[in-house]
MMTF fields as JSON, N, C-alpha, C and O atoms, coordinates in Angstrom:
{
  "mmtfVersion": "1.0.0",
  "mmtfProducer": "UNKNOWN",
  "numBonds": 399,
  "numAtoms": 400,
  "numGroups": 100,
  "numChains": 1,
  "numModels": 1,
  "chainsPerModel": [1],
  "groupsPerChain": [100],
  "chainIdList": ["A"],
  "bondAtomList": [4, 2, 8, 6, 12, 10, 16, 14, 20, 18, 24, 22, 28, 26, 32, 30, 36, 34, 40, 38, 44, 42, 48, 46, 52, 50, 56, 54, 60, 58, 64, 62, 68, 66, 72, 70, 76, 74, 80, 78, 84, 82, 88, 86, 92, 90, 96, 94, 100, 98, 104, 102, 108, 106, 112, 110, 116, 114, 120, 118, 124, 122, 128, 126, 132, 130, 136, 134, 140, 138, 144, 142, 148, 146, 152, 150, 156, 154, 160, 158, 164, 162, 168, 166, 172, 170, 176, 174, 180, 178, 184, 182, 188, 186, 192, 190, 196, 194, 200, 198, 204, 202, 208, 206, 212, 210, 216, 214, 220, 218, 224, 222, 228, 226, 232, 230, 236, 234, 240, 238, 244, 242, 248, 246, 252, 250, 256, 254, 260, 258, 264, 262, 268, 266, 272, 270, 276, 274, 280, 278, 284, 282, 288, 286, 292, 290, 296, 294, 300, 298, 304, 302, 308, 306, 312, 310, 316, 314, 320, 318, 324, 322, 328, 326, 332, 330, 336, 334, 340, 338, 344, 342, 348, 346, 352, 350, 356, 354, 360, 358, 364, 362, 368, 366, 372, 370, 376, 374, 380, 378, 384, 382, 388, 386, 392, 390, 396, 394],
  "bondOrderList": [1, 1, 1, 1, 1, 1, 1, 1, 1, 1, 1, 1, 1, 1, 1, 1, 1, 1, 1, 1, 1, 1, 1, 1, 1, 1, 1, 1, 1, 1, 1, 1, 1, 1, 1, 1, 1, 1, 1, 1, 1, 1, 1, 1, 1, 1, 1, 1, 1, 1, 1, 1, 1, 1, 1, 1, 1, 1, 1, 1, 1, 1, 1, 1, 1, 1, 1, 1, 1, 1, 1, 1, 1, 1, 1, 1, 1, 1, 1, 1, 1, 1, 1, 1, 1, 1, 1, 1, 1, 1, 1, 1, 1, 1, 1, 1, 1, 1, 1],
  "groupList": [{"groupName": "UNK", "atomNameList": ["N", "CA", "C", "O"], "elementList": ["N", "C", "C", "O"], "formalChargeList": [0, 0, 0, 0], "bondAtomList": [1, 0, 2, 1, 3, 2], "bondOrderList": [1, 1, 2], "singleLetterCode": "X", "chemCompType": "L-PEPTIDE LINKING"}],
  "groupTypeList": [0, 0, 0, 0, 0, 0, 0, 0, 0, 0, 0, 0, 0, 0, 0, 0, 0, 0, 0, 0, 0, 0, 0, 0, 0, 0, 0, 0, 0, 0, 0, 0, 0, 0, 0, 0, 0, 0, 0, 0, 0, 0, 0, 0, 0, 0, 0, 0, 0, 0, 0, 0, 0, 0, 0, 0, 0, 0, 0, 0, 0, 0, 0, 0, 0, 0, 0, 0, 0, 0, 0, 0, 0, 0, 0, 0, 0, 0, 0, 0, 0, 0, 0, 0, 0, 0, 0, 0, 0, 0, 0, 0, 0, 0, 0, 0, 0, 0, 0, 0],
  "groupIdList": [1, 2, 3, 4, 5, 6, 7, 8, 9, 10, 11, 12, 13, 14, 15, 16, 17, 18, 19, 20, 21, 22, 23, 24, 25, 26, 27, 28, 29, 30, 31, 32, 33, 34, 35, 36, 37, 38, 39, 40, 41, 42, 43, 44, 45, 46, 47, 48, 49, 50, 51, 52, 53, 54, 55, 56, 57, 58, 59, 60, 61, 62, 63, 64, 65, 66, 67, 68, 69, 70, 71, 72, 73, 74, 75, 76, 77, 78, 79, 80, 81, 82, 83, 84, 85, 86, 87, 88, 89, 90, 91, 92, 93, 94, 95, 96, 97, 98, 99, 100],
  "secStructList": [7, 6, 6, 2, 2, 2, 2, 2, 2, 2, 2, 2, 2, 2, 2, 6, 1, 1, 7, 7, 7, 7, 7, 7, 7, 1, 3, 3, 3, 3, 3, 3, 3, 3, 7, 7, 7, 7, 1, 1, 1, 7, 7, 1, 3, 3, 3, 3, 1, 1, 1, 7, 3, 3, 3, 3, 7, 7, 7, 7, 6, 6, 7, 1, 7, 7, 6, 6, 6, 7, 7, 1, 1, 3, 3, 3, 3, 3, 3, 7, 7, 5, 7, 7, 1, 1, 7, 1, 1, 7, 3, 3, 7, 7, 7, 3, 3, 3, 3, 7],
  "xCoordList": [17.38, 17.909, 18.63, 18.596, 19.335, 20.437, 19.251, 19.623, 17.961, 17.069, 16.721, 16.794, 16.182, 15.566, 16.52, 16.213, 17.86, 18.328, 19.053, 19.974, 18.811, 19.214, 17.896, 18.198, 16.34, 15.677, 15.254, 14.893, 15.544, 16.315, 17.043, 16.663, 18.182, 18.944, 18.754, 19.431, 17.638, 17.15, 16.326, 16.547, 15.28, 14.93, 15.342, 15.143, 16.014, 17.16, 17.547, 16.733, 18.244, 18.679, 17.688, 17.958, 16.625, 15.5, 15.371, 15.418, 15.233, 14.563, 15.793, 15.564, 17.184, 17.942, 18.408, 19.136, 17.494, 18.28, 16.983, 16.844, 16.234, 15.063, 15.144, 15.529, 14.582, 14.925, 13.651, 12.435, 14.707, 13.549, 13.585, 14.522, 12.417, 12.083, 12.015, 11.36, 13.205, 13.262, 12.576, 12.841, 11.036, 10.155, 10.256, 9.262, 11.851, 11.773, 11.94, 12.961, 10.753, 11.358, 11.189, 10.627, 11.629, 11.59, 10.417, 10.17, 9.711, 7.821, 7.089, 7.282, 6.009, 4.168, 3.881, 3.696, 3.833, 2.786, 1.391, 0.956, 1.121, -0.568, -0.218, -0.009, -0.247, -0.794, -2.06, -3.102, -2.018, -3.595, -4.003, -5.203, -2.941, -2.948, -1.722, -0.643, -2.51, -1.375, -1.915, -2.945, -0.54, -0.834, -0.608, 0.47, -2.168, -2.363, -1.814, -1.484, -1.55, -1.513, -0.872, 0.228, -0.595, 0.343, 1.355, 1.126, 2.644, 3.361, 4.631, 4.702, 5.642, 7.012, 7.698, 8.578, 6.996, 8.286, 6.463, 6.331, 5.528, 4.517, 4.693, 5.82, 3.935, 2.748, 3.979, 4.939, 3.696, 4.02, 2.646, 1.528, 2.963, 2.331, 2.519, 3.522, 1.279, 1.361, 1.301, 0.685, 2.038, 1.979, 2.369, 3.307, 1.514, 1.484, 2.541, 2.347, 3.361, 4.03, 4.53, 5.657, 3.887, 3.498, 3.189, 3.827, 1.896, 1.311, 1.933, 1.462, 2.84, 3.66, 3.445, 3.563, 2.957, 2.72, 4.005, 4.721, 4.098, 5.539, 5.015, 3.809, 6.136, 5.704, 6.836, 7.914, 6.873, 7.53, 7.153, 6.019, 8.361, 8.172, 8.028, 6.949, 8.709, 8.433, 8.395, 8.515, 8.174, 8.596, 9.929, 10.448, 10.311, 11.901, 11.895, 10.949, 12.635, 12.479, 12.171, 11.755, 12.435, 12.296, 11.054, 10.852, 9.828, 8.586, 7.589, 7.785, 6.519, 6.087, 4.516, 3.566, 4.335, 3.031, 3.07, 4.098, 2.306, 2.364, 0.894, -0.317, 1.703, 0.153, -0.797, -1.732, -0.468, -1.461, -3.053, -4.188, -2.559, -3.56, -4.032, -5.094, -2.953, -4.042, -4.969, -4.768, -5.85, -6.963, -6.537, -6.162, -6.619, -6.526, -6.927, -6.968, -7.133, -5.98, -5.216, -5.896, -3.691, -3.127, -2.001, -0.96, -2.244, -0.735, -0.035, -0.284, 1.141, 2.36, 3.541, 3.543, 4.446, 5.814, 6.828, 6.869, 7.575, 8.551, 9.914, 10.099, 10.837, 12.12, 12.065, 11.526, 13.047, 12.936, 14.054, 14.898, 14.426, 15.025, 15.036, 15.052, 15.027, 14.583, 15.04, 16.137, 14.403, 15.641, 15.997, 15.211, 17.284, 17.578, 18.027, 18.426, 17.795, 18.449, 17.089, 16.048, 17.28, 16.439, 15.199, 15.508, 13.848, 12.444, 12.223, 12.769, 11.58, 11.584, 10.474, 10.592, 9.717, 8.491, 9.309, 10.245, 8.65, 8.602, 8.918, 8.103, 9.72, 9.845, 10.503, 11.29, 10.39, 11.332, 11.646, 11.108, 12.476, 13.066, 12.35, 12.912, 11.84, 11.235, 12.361, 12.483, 13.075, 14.069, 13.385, 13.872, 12.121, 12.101, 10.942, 11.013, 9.467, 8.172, 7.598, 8.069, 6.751, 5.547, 4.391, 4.293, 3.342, 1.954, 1.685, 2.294, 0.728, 0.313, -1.181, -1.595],
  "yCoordList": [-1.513, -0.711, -1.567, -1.303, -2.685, -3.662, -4.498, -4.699, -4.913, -5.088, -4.592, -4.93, -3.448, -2.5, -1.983, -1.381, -2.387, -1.837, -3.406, -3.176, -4.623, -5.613, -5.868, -6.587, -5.656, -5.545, -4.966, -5.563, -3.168, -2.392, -3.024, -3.141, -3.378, -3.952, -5.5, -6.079, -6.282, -7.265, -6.842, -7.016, -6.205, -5.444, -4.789, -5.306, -3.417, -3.342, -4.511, -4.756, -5.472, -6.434, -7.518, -8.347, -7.331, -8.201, -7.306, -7.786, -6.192, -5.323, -5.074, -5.0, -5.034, -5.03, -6.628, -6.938, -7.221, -8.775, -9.279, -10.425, -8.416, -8.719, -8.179, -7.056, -9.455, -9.847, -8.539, -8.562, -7.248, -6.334, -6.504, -6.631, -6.443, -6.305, -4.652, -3.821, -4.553, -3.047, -2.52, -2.539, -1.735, -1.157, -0.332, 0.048, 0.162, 1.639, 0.841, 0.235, 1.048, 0.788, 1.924, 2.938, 1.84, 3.07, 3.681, 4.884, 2.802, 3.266, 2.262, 1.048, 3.083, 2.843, 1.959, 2.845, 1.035, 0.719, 0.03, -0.083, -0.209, -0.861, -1.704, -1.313, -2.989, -4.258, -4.419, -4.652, -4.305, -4.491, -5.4, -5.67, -6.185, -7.613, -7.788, -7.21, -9.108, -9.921, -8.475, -7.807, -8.523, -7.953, -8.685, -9.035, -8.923, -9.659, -9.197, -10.085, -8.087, -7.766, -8.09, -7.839, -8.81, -9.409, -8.623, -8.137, -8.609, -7.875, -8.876, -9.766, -8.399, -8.892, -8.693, -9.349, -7.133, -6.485, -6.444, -5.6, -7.203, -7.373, -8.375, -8.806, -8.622, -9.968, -9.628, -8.865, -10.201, -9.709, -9.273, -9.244, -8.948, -7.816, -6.102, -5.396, -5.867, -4.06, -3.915, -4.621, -2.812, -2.089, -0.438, -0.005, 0.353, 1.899, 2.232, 1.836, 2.874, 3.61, 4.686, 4.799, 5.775, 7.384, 7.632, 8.5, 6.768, 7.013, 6.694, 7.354, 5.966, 5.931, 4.208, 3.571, 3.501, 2.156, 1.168, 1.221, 0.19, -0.334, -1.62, -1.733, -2.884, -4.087, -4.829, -4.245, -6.029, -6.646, -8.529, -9.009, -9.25, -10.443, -11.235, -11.771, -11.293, -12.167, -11.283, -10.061, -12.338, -11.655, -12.231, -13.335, -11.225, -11.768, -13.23, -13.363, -14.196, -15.321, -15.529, -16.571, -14.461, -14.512, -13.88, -13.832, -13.201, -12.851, -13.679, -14.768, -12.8, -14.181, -14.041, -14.2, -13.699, -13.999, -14.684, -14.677, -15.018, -15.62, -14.902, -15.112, -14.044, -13.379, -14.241, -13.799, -15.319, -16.401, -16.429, -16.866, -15.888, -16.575, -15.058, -14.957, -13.821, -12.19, -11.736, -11.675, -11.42, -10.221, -9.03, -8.381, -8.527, -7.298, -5.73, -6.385, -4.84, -4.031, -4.529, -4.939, -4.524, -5.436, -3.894, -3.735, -3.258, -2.223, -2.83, -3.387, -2.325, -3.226, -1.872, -0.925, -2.028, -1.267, -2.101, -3.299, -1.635, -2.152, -1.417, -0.243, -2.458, -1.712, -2.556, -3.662, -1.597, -1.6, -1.456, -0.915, -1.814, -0.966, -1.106, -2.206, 0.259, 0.24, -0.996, -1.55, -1.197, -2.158, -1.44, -0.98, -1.519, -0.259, -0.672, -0.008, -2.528, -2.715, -3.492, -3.5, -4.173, -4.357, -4.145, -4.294, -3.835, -3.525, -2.148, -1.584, -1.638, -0.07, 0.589, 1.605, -0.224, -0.359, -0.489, -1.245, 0.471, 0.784, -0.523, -0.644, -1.77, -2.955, -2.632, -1.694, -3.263, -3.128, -4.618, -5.648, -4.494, -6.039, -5.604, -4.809, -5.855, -5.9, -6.788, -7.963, -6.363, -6.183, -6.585, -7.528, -5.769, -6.535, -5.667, -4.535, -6.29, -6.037, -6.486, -7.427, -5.855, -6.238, -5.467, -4.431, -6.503, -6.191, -4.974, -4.888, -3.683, -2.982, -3.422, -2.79],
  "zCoordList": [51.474, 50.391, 49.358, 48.157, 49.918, 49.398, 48.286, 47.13, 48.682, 47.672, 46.687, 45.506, 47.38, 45.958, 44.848, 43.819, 45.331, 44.282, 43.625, 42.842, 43.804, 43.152, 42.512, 41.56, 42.48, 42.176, 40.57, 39.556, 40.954, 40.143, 38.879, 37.713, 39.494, 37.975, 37.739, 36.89, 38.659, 37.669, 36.218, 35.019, 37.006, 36.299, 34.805, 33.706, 35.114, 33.76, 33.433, 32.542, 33.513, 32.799, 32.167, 31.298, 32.739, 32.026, 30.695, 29.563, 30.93, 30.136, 28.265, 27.057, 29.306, 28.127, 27.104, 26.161, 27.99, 27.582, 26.746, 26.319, 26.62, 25.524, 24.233, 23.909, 23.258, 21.762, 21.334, 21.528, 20.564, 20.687, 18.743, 17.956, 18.597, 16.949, 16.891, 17.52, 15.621, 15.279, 14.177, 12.975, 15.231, 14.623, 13.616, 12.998, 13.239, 12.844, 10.869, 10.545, 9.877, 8.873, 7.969, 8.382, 6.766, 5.505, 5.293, 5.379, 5.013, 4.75, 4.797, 4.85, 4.766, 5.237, 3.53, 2.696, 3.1, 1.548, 2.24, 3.386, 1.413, 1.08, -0.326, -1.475, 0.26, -0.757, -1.486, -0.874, -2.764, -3.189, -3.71, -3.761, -4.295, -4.927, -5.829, -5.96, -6.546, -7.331, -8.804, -8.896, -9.78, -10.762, -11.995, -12.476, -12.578, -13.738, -14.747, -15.533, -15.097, -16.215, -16.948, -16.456, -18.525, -19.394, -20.306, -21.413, -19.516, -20.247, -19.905, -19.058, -20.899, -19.675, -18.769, -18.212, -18.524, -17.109, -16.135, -15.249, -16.39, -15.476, -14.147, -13.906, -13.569, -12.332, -11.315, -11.414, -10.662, -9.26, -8.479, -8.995, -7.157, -5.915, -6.299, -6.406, -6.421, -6.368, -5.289, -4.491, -5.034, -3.787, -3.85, -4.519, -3.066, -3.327, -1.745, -0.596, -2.165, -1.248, -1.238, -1.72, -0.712, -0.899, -2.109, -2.705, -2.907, -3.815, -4.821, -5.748, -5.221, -5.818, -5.622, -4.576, -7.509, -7.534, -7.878, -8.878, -6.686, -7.211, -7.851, -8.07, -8.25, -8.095, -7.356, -7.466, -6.589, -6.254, -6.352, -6.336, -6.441, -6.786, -5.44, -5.188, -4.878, -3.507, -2.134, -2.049, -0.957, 0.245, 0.931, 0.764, 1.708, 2.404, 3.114, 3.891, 3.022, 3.414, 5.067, 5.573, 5.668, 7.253, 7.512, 8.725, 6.603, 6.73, 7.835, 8.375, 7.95, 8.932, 8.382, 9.149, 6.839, 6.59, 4.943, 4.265, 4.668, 3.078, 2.273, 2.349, 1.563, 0.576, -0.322, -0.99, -0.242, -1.236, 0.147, -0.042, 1.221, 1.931, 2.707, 3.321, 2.543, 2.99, 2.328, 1.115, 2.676, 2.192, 2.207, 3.184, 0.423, 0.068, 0.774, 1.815, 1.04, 0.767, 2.034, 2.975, 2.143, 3.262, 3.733, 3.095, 4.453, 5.088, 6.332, 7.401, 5.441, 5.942, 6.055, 5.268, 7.136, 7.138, 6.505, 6.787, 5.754, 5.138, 4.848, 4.526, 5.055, 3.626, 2.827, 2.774, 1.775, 0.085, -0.449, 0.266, -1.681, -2.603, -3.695, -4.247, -4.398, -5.941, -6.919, -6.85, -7.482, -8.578, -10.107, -10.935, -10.138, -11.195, -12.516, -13.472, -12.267, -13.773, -14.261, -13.604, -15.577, -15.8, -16.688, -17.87, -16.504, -16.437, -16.212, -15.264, -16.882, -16.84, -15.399, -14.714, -15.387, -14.437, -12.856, -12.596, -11.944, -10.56, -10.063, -9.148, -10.106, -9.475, -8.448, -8.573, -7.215, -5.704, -5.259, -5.665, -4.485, -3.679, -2.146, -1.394, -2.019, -0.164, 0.667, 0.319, 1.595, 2.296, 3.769, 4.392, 4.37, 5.615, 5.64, 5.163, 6.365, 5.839, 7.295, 7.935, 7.628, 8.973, 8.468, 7.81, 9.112, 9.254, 9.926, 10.993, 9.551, 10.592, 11.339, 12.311]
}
């Protein structure tokens, strides 16, 4: 009995002592590419999130992919947040981003 239950809370403690990546983010987008278009509040990454087209300039420095080298359309979970000064255009800061 004196086993199964040191067993038990190896167990639990393996389980709580693991580096868990927190799945839960803001929303679902889809990457479609770089955006050419020539303006000044333009280029960047489009990205649609609940239909709704944003742009953003980079990815978060702790990312673990580099878009010079994904294939388009690319869905990804991410956080965000708006950027409110500025450019009149849908621009966002991507905050923390995974592959689906």
């Amino acid at each position: 009995m004196k086993s199964a239950k040191l067993i038990i809370l190896l167990i639990f403690i393996a389980f709580a002592s693991c580096d868990k990546d927190n799945d839960t983010f803001k929303s679902v987008g889809i990457i479609t590419g770089e955006d050419f278009t020539m303006c000044a509040c333009c280029g960047g990454y489009i990205i649609y999130i609940d239909d709704v087209r944003y742009l953003f300039d980079s990815m978060p420095k702790d990312s673990d992919f580099n878009l010079q080298q994904e294939t388009f359309p690319l869905t990804v979970r991410l956080d965000w947040e708006l950027i409110k000064s500025g450019c009149p255009l849908n621009r966002i800061n991507v905050l923390r981003i995974k592959k689906v």
